[in-house]
N, C-alpha and C positions, 0 to 999 in steps of 0.2 A: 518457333519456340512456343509450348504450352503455356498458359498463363495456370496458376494458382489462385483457390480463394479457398481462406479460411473462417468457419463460421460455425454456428452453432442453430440449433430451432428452438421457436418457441413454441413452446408444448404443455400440457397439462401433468407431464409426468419428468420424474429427471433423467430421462436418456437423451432429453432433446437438449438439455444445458452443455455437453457436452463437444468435443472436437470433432467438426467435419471437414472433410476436403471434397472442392470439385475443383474438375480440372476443364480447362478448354483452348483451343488451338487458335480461336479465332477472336476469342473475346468478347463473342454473341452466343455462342451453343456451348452449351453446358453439360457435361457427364458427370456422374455422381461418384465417387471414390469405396472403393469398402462394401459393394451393394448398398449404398445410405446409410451402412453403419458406422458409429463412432470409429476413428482414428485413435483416439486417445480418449481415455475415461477416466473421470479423478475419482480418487481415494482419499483424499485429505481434506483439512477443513469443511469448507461448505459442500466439498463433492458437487461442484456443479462450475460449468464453466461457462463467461458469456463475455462479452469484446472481446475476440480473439484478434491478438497480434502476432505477425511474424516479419523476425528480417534475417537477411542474410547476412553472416557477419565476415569482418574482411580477413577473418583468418581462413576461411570456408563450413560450411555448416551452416546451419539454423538454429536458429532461438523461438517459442513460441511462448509466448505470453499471453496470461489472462485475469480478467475478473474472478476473482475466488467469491459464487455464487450461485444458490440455485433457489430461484424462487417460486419450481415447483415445489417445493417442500416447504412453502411457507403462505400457501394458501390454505386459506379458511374455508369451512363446511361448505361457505357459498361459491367458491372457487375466486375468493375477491383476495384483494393483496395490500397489504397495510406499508406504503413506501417509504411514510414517516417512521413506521420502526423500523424499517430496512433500512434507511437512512442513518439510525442511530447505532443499529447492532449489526450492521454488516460485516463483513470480512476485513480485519487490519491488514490484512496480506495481499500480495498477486502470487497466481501460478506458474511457474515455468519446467517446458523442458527442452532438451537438447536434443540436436538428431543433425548427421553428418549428410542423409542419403533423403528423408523425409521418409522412411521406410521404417528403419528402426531407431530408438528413444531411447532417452536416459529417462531413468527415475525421476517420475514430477517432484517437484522442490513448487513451498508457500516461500515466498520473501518477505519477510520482514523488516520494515524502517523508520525503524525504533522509535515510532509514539503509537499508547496505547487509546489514545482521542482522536483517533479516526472514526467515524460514523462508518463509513467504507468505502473501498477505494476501488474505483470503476475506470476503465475506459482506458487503457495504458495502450502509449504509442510512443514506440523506440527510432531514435534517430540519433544516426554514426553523425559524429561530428570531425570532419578530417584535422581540421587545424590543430585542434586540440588532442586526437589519438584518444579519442572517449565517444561512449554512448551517452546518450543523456532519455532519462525514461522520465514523461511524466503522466498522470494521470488525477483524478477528481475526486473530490470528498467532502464531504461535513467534517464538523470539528465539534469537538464537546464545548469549545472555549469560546462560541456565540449559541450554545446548545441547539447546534446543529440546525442552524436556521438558513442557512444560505451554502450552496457547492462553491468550490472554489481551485482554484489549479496549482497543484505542487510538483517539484520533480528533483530529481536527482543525477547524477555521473557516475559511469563506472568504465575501469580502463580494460574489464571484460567480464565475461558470466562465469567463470570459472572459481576465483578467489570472491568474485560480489564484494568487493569494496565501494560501497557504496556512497558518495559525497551528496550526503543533506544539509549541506550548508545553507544551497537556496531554500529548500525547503524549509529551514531555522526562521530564515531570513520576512518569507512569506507569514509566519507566527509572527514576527514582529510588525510589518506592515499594517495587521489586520486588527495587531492591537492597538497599533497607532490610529486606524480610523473610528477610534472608540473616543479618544481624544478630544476636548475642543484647543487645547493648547499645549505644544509640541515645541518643547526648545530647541533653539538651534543648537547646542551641543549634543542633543541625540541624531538631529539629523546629519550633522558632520561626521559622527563614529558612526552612522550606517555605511556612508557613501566609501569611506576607509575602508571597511568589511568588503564592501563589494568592488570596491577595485580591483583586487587580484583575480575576480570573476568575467569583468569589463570594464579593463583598465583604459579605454579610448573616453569612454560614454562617461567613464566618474570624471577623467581629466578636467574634462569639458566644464563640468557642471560644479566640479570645484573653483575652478577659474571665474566662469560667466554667471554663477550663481551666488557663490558663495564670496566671489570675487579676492581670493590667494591669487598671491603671486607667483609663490613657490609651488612647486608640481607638487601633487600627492604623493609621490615616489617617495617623498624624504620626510614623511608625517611620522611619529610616533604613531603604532596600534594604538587602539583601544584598551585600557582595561579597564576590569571589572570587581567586583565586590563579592567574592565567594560566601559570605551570608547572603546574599543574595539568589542566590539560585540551589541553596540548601529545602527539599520539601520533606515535610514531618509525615505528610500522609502521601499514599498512590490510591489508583485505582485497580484493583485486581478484579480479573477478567477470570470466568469459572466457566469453561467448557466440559461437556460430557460427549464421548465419543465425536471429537473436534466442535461443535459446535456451540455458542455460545448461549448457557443458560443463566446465568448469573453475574453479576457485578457489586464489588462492596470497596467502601473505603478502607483501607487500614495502614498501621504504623509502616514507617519505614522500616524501622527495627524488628516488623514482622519474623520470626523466621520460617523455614521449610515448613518443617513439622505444624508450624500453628499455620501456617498458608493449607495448607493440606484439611485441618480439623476445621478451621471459617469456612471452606470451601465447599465440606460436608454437610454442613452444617446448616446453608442456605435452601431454603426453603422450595425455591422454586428448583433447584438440583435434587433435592430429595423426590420430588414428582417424575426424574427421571431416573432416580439411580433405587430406589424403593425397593426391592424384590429381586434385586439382579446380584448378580459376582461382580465387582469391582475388581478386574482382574490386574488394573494398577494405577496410579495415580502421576503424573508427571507435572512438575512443578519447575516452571520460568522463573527464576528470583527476582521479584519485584516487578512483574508484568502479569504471569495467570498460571492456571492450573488448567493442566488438561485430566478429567477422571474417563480412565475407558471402562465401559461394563459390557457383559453380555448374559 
């Protein structure tokens, strides 16, 4: 049986950020797929592909996933690479597509999960989980909410790639952790409505530690939930993200109560967008509600 590798080159130009395959029999000698040319070539977002994942999924077919990224396009004059802003304004998304044969592909799909304080999100590795009849995908990032000072690891569950139902709960879960370690004092009523939250995720491990920790008698099973304070989690402002032909040139605070039309005019309006959109057709403007604006031009 052939073995598969999926990868990408680094290069000075973005053909190399892209999907390659080689193939080998033996798992020592190596043949190139395609003459060395791309398998697959992105059009979206950062147009540039690099951790490449692939697994087999238990319905049949493949899934390939990636870093939505290409950092030949974001060297300087001296061919030098600024990580720190790449860390900050990278891709909120990963790439995927579908393919039954590894021959022919469905249309690449960005995935989106749903926060817009990602720095960017690298390195995605998918793994079937049998018990549970789910993928679980996670992958690494900065966060705006220690401005982007440290990587850190999030992930999520989906019961397939076809609907992308995607459970961020750990991923929620992980926000609250980090903001706890911000803390010098932490009441035990917060860390009891955590360990609640995450029992239906690992209900063995919270048992335990409700018991020999917390030291209840009674099992978790039979806890009220947690609630919460819906003034609480009301925000007055977001962060709107202003890309021009998908990539990201701008960022501004604005109202919630923003709407389309004024998302569109702000978005115009920013300065450093103008340096890209100056002199071209604006051939149409597409607008996320309450996340970004994509303007395409040519």
């Amino acid at each position: 049986m052939p073995y598969l590798f999926t990868h990408f080159k680094e290069k000075y130009t973005p053909d190399g950020e892209q999907v390659y395959f080689g193939i080998s029999r033996d798992g020592l000698n190596w043949e190139q797929v395609n003459n060395g040319n791309p398998i697959l070539t992105a059009e979206l977002g950062e147009k540039g592909c690099r951790d490449i994942e692939i697994i087999r999924l238990k319905t049949g077919g493949f899934v390939i996933l990636t870093t939505d990224l290409c950092v030949a396009n974001r060297y300087d004059e001296n061919l030098q690479l600024d990580w720190s802003n790449i860390n900050r304004t990278g891709s909120k998304c990963l790439r995927m597509w579908k393919t039954d044969d590894l021959v022919n592909f469905s249309e690449e799909k960005l995935i989106y999960f749903g926060r817009d304080d990602f720095g960017c999100l690298w390195a995605p590795e998918i793994f079937y989980d049998e018990l549970n009849d789910e993928y679980l995908i996670h992958w690494g990032s900065t966060v705006k909410e220690d401005d982007f000072s440290h990587m850190s690891i999030y992930c999520c569950t989906t019961k397939d790639f076809e609907t992308l139902n995607f459970n961020t709960a750990i991923s929620q879960m992980m926000i609250f952790i980090n903001a706890v370690y911000k803390e010098e004092v932490f009441p035990k009523e917060y860390a009891e409505g955590f360990i609640k939250l995450f029992n239906p995720i690992c209900p063995h491990i919270t048992e335990e530690i409700w018991h020999e920790i917390f030291k209840h008698e009674d099992t978790i099973a039979y806890e009220d939930w947690p609630v919460y304070d819906e003034t609480k989690i009301v925000e007055d402002t977001y962060t709107m993200i202003v890309q021009v032909n998908g990539k990201v040139r701008g960022k501004i605070e604005v109202a919630s109560s923003t709407t389309e039309d004024e998302m569109k005019t702000l978005a115009l309006e920013i300065e450093n967008v103008k340096a890209f959109t100056d002199g071209k057709e604006v051939v149409k403007v597409i607008v996320v509600p309450k996340k970004l604006v994509n303007i395409v031009v040519k």
